[in-house]
N, C-alpha and C positions, 0 to 999 in steps of 0.2 A: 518888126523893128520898133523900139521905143521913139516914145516923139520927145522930139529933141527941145529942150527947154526954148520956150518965144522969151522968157526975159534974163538970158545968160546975155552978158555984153563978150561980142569978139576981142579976143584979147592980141598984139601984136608976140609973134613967135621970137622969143625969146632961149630957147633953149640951147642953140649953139654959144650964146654969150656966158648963157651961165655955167656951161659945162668946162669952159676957157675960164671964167673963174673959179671953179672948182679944183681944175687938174694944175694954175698956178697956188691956188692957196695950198694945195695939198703937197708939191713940191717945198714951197717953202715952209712949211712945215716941216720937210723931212719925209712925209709921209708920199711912196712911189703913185705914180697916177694908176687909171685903170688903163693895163694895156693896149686895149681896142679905143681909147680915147684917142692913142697914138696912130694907131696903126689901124685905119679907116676902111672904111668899105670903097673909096677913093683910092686908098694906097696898097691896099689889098690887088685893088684892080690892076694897077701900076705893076707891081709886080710879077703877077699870074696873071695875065689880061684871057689867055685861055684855059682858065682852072677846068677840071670835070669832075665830078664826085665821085670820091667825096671829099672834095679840098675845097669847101665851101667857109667862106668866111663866116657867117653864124655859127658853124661847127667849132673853127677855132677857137672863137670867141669862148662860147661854152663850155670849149677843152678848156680853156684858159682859167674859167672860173673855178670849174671842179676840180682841177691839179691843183690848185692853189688854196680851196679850201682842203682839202685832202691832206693837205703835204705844207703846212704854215710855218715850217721849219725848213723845206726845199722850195720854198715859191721860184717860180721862173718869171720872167720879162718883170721883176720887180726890183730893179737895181736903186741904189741912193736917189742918184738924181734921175732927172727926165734924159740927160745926154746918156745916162748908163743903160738905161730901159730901150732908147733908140739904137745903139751901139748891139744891145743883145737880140732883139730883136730883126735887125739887118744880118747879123751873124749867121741866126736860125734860118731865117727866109732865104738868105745867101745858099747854105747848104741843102736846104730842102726844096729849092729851086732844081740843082743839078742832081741831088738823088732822083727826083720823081720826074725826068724831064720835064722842068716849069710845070709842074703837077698836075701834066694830061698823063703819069705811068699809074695807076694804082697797082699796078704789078710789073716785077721786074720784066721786062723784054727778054733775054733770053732763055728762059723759063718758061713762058707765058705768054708771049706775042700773040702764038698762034691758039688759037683756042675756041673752042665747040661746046654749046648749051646743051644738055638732054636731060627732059622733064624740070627743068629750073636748075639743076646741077650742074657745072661748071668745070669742063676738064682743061688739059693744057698740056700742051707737047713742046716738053724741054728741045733747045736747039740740040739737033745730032739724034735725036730719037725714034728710034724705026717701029717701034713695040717691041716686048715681051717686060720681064722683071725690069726695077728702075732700082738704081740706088740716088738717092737725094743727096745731092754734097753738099747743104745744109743739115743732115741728119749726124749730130755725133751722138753715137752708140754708148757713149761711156754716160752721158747725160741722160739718167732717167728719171724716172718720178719720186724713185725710192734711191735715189743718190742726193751724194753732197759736195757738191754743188748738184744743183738738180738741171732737171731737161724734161719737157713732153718726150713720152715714151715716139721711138721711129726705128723704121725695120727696112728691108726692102717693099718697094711699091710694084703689088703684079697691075699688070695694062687692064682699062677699063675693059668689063665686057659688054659694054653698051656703047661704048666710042673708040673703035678702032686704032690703035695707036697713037692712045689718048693717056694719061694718067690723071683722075681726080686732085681738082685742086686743093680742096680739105686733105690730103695727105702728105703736102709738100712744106716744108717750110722755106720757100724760100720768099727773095725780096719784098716788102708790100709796105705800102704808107708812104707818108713824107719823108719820112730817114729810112725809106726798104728793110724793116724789120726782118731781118731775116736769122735762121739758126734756131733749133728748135730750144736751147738752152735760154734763146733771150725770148720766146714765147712762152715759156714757162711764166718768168720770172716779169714780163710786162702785162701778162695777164694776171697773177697775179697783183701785182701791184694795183691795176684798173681795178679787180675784183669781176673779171670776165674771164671764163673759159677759153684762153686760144691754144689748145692742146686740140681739141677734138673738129673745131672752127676757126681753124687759124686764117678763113680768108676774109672775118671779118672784119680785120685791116684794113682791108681789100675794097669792102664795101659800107663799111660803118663810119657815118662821119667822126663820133666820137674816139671811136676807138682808133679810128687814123689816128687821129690828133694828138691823143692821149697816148700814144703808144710812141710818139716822136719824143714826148713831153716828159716820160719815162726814160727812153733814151738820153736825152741831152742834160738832166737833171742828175741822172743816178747809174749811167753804163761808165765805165770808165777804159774800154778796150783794151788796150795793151801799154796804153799808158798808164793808169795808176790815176789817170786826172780827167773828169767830166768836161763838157763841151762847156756847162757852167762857170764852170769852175776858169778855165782855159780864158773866158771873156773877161773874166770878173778881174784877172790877172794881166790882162791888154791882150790879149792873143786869138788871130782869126787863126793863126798856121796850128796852134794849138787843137783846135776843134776840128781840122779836116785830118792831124794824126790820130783824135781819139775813132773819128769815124772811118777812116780808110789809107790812117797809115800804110800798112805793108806795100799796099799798092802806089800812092801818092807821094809820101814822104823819105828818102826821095821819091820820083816819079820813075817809075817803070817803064820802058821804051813806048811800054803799049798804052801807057797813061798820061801823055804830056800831053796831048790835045784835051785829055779830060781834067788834067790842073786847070790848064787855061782856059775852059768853059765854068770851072766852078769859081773861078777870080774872077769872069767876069757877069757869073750872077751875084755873086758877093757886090760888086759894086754895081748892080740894077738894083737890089734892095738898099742898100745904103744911099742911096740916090733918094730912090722913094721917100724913104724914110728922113731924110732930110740931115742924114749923120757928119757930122764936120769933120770929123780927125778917123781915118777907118783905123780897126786893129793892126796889131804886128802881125808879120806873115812868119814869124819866128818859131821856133819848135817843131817845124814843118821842113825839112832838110830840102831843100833845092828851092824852097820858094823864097830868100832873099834875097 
């Protein structure tokens, strides 16, 4: 260890005052604060109080930085004001609350629930699966590598032969992360964009803090599902009902018989983040058919 200077004077900790002036001068300025100045390892807490990895707050954080140096034309959680940054930031955590159950899933449950380790490798026995050949219904066939629009190449999945009516999780494209990336078309195209491989490693999702986070950040910036309009975009415009059709219209918007209890868990993690977050006026539930 170095020895510690004898004629340094203790200084009183000052850092939390000046970061409170920094994130107002910076507002009034115009200029968005830094998102984690908002949204604390405190409020972090508040919201996921049993996160698992990898939905770790440094991780976000750090998504946070490199999507936004990356993409200075798509930044996220950088709205005008500090209410806009709050407002989008409750939205995100809202919905990625109820995708990754309070973000103990790093992979979807029926998929995945059940699952066996061999040599460090990682299988998983979709609900309803007895073994032999698997078809993935995340796998669209039209979406390859050398198509346009592209997709990681996927085929049928024969059964491990080293876990018994198991199927390798690197072969599956389904659910994974804070918004369940799933579809081999949108691993293509979120791997790309990170500048990672999740064609041949798709469950680094799964287990990479970054690429969780990054892969959400991808999503809510730049997927625009069947709407034509990002999760972004939907807030920026007042709309939380907006953001749960770009993410799971067909199912939600309306709600599907088999989906009403899952509206009503995702409204009310929407309002556990906005709570946290201290947000005064939550979004419209509008563009979202049965949620007005």
């Amino acid at each position: 260890m170095k020895e510690k200077n004898k004629n340094a004077t203790t200084m009183p900790n000052y850092s939390k005052a000046i970061t409170a002036i920094i994130m107002a001068t910076s507002i009034q300025n115009g200029l968005a604060a830094d998102p984690c100045a908002l949204l604390t390892q405190a409020t972090f807490n508040a919201i996921a109080p049993d996160a698992v990895v990898p939905y770790t707050y440094s991780g976000f954080c750090t998504a946070v930085t490199n999507w936004n140096t990356s993409n200075p034309s798509n930044q996220i959680f950088m709205g005008a004001t500090e209410a806009d940054q709050r407002a989008e930031l409750a939205a995100f955590f809202g919905n990625i609350r109820h995708e990754s159950d309070d973000l103990k899933a790093p992979r979807e449950y029926y998929m995945c629930q059940t699952q066996t380790t061999v040599s460090g490798t990682l299988y998983c026995k979709p609900s309803g699966y007895s073994g032999g050949t698997y078809n993935d219904p995340y796998c669209s066939s039209s979406h390859t590598s050398l198509s346009i629009p592209a997709g990681c190449d996927c085929s049928t999945i024969p059964e491990s032969t080293v876990a018994a009516r198991y199927i390798e999780a690197n072969l599956l494209f389904l659910g994974r992360g804070a918004l369940q990336l799933s579809w081999n078309y949108n691993y293509y195209y979120a791997g790309a964009a990170l500048g990672v491989d999740l064609c041949t490693n798709p469950d680094r999702v799964a287990t990479e803090e970054a690429v969780n986070w990054g892969t959400a950040m991808w999503f809510w910036t730049t997927n625009t599902g069947a709407t034509g309009t990002t999760c972004k975009q939907y807030v920026a415009a007042g709309s939380f009902g907006g953001t749960v059709k770009t993410i799971n219209g067909g199912l939600e918007c309306p709600a599907a018989a088999s989906h009403y209890d899952s509206v009503v868990g995702r409204l009310n993690d929407y309002c556990i983040a906005a709570n946290a977050l201290s947000v005064d006026n939550l979004l419209s539930l509008g563009e979202c058919s049965g949620l007005q």
